[in-house]
N, C-alpha and C positions, 0 to 999 in steps of 0.2 A: 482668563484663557477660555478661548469658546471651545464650542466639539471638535471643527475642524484638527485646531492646534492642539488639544487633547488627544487627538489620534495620531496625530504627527509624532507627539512625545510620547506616547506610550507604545508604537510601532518601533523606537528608537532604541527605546529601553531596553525592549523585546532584544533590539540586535545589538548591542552594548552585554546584555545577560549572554546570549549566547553566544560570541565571540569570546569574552572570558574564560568561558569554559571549555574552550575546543585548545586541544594539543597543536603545538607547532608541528605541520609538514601532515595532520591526520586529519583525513578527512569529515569521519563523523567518529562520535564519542556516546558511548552508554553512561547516564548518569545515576546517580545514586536513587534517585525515583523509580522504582518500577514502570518500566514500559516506558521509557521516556529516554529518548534519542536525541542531539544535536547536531548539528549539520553546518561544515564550512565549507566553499569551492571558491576559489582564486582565478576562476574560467569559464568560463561557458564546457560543455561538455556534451561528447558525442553521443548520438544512441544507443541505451543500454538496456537490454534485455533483464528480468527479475521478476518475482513472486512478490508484488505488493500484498502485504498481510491487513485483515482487518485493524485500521488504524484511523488517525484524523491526523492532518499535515497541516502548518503553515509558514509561513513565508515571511523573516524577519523583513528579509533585502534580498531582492532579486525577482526571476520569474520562470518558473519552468511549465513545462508539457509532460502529458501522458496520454501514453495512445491507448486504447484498450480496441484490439480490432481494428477497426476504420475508422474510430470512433477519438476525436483528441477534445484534450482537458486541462487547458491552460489557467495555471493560476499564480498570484503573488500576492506584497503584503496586504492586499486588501479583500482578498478571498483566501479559504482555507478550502482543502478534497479531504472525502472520507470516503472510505468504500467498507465495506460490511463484509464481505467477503474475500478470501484470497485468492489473486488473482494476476494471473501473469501479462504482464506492461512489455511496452517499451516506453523507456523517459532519456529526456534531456533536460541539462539546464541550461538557458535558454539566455540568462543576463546574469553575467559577472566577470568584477576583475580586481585585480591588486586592490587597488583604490575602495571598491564598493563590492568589496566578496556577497554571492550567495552565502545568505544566514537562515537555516531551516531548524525544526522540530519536526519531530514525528512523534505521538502517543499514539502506544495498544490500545484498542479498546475492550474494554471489560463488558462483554454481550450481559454474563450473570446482574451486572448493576443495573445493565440499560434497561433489562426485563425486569427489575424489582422496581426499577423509576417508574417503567409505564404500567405496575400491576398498582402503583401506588398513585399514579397521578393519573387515570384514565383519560378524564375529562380534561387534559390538557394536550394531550399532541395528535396531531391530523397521522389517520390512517387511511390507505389506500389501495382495495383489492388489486388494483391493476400492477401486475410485475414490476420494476423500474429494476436499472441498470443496478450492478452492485459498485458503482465509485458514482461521484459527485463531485461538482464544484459550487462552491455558495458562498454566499458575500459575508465576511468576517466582522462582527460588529462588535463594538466598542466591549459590550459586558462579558466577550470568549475573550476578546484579548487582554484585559484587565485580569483575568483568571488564569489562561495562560502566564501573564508575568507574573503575576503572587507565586504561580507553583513553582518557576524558574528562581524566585527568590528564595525557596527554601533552599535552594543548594547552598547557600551563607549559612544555614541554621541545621547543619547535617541530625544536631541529635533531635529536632522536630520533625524532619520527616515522616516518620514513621507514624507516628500519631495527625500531622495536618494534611499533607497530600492526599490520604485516600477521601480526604473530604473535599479538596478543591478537586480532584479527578471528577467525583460525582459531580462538583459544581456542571465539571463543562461536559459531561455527559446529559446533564439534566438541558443546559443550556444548545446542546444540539440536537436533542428533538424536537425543541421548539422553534428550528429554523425547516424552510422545507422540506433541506434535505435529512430532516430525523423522521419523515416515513421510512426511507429504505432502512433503518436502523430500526423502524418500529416493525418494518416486514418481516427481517431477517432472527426475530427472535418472536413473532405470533405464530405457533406452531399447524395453524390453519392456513398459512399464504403458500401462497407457488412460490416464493423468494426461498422461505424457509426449506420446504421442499428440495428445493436447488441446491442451496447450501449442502445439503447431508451430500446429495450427489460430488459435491467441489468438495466434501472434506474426504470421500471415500474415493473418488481421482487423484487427490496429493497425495493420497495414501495407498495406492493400490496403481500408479500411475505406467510400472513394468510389468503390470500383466495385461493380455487380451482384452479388446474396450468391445462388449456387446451392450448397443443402447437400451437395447428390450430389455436385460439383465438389471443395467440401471436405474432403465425408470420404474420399474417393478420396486426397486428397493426405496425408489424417492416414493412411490405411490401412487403412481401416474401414469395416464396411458401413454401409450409412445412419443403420439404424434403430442400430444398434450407437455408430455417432459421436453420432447426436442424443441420448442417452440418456446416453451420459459425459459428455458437453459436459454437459449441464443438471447432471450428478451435482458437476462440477469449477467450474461459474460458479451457479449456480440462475439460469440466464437460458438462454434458448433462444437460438440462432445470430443471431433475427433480431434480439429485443430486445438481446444483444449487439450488434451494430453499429450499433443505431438509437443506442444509449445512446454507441459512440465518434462518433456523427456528430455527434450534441448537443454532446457538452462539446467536440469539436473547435470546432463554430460559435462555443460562447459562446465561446471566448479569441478567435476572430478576429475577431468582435464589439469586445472588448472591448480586446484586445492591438494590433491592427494595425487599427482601426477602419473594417473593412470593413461595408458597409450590408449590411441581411437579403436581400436577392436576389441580389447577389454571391455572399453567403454560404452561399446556398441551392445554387446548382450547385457550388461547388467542397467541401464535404461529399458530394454523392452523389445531393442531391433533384435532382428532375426537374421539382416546383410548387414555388414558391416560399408559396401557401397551404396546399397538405400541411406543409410546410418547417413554416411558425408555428401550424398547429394542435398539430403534435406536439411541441413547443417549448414550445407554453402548457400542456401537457399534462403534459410533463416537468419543467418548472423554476416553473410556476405561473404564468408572466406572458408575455406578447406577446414578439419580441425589443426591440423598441424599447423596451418599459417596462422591463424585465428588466435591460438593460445602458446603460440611463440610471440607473436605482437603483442600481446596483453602481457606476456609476463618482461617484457620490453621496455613496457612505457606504465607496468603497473595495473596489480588487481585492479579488474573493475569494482572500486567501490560507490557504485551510483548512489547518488544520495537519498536516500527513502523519503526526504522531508522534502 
């Protein structure tokens, strides 16, 4: 069997593995691995707004998009996306059907591993003062996907989990910073980069995303002079501070919308709005439709559950 056919059969297996595992009518599944998600779709699928978390994605069967911004990132089984940071999308998926469903993963990524990988292997992975985007797409090769299936075969061997995945995790943590896109992975955890920098600012916006956004405030805390934080911020999200938190205040609303069925003016003060008709202009603005049309239609045709992978 040459490479070609090696790849062909080992992308297969990939989706052979995760199709077994995925529940009839459900569309993705937590698995007994820590941080390790599966992913079915029987359809292509509309644009779906979401908080993509620090993770790495591939693509057994199929091909999706992710916009970040203005900014899209198309990948399938022959590229895998990672982003470093959490960070809020819009996605589709892009090829699937009965016949040849989308078949995805998604793994957490473990930053603590990534930073003991690179304090332990210095001399092995390219670093890069220059900002770079917090998501990527990069060409999947043979030795991530042969790594990703061993770890998907542990779900056959439930009582070895515990003891061999956190060392094929490390496998393919070690093995993507040695692709280009493990700079951003090696930014995002060097506590001297503007990426890093950035990050503290994105984890203190997810988390503080209903009160008052002052940039000065912020970049003060990231370490940075204004103009210096506003300009890596857009370099590391392509969204500005504010359309960042407008964007966590949305998708917050829609689940509590739709999750905990609270009404639009509830829902309006405890996001961050002050008018509850500011609230649904920028609501209709963002996701297309009113809140009240918008999560009567979803709960119609069904939670969005886009698929992370």
């Amino acid at each position: 069997m040459n490479g070609s056919q090696s790849r062909v059969a080992n992308t297969e297996k990939l989706a052979r593995q995760i199709d077994k595992w995925m529940e009839k009518g459900v569309n993705q599944v937590e698995t007994k691995i820590p941080g390790l998600k599966l992913t079915r779709w029987p359809s292509t699928t509309a644009p779906t707004s979401y908080i993509h978390h620090p993770s790495v994605c591939l693509i057994a069967q199929g091909k999706k998009r992710v916009l970040l911004g203005d900014e899209s990132y198309i990948y399938d089984a022959n590229h895998f996306l990672v982003s470093s940071v959490g960070l809020p999308v819009i996605a589709n998926i892009m090829q699937a059907s009965d016949e040849h469903p989308y078949l995805g993963l998604v793994m957490e990524l473990d930053l603590q591993i990534i930073s003991e990988l690179i304090a332990e292997n210095k001399n092995l992975f390219s670093y890069d003062k220059k900002t770079t985007k917090g998501i990527a797409v990069g060409q999947l090769s043979e030795s991530l996907l042969n790594a990703f299936t061993r770890l998907i075969d542990l779900l056959d061997e439930s009582d070895n989990i515990g003891a061999l995945a956190p060392i094929i995790q490390r496998e393919i943590f070690f093995r993507l910073l040695t692709t280009e896109q493990g700079i951003l992975l090696n930014q995002i955890v060097t506590t001297q980069s503007h990426s890093y920098q950035i990050s503290k600012a994105i984890d203190w916006l997810r988390n503080n995303f209903f009160k008052p956004l002052s940039v000065s405030d912020l970049a003060d805390y990231s370490g940075m002079s204004q103009s210096a934080f506003y300009s890596h911020f857009r370099s590391v999200t392509a969204m500005t501070p504010l359309q960042f938190q407008k964007s966590l205040r949305l998708n917050e609303a829609r689940r509590l919308m739709l999750t905990e069925n609270l009404d639009a003016t509830t829902t309006t003060y405890k996001v961050g709005y002050e008018s509850p008709s500011q609230f649904s202009r920028e609501y209709r603005r963002f996701f297309g439709e009113s809140p009240l049309k918008d999560t009567k239609a979803l709960r119609e045709t069904g939670l969005p559950q886009e698929a992370k992978a």
